[in-house]
N, C-alpha and C positions, 0 to 999 in steps of 0.2 A: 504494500500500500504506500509504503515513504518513495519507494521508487517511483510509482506510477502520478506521485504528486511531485516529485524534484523535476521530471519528466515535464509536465504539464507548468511547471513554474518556467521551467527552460524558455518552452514554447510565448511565454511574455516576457516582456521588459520588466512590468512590472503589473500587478495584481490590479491597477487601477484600469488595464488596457483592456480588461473586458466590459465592453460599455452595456450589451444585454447578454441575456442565457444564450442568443446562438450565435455567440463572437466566439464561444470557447468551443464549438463545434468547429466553425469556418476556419480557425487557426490551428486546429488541430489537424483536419483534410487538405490545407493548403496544397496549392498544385502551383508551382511556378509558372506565369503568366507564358513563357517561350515553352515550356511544354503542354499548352492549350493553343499553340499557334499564334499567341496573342504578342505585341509589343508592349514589352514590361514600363516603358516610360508613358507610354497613352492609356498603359492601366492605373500607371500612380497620378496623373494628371486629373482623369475622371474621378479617382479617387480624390481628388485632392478639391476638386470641384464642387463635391458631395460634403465637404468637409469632412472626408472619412482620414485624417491627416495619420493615424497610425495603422492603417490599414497601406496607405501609401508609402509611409514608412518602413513597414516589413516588405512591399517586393520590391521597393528600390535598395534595402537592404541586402536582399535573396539577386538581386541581379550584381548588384554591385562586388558581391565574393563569387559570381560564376563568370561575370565578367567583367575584371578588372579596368578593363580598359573603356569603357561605356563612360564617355564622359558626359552625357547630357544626364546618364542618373544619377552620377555624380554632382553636380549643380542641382539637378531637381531634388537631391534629399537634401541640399542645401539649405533650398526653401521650403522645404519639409520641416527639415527645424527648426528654422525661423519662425514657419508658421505655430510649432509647436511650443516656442518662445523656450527652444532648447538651447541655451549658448555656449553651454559644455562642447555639445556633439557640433555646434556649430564651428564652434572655435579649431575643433578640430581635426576635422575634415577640410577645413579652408588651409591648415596650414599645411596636411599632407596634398591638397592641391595646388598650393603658392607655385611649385614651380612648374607645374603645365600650364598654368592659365594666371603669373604675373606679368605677360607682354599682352593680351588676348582684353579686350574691350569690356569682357561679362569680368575683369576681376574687379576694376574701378566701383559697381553695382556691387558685388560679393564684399567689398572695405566697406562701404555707404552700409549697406547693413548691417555689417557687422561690428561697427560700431553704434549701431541702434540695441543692439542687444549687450554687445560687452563694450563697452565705449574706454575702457584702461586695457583692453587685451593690445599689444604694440605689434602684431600683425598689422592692424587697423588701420592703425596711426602712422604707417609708411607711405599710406596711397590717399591722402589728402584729397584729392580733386574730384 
């Protein structure tokens, strides 16, 4: 029983991400958006449209560790937790992308944010403009 509940703890961030009784179904059958044919960034998008922000959250998640290299879900969990007024995960996610995308026009927008949420983090405070 402690397994099948460490298990099902895993499956959240945390105990508050289940919002009704069939959030802990839906996260428990999850199917990767690309193994339903689907683009994983147009499912966090609608998702995100829905205000379903931690539902967008986990498959821009689930994409982002099968595909590293995906950089637009990379940016859109960005504003994922923005919107989630995460500034931990924000903060740190922008620094492991500073260096693909500090010549690149979306990083100017990524500082401007990012100091709306951590305004002392000095990532931030390098791109002024």
């Amino acid at each position: 029983m402690l397994r099948l509940l460490a298990d099902v703890a895993k499956a959240f961030d945390t105990v508050a991400d289940i919002a009704h009784p069939g959030e802990l179904m839906h996260q428990l059958r999850f199917v990767p958006p690309r193994q339903r044919g689907i683009d994983p960034v147009g499912e966090a998008e609608v998702y995100l449209t829905y205000q379903r922000y931690k539902r967008a959250r986990q498959v821009l998640r689930h994409t982002i560790r099968t595909e590293p290299d995906n950089l637009p879900a990379h940016i859109l969990l960005l504003h994922t937790y923005f919107l989630l007024e995460s500034s931990h995960d924000y903060c740190q996610l922008a620094a492991t992308l500073q260096a693909k995308l500090a010549h690149r026009p979306e990083w100017a927008h990524i500082c401007h944010v990012g100091r709306s949420l951590a305004p002392d983090y000095p990532l931030f405070q390098q791109h002024t403009h």
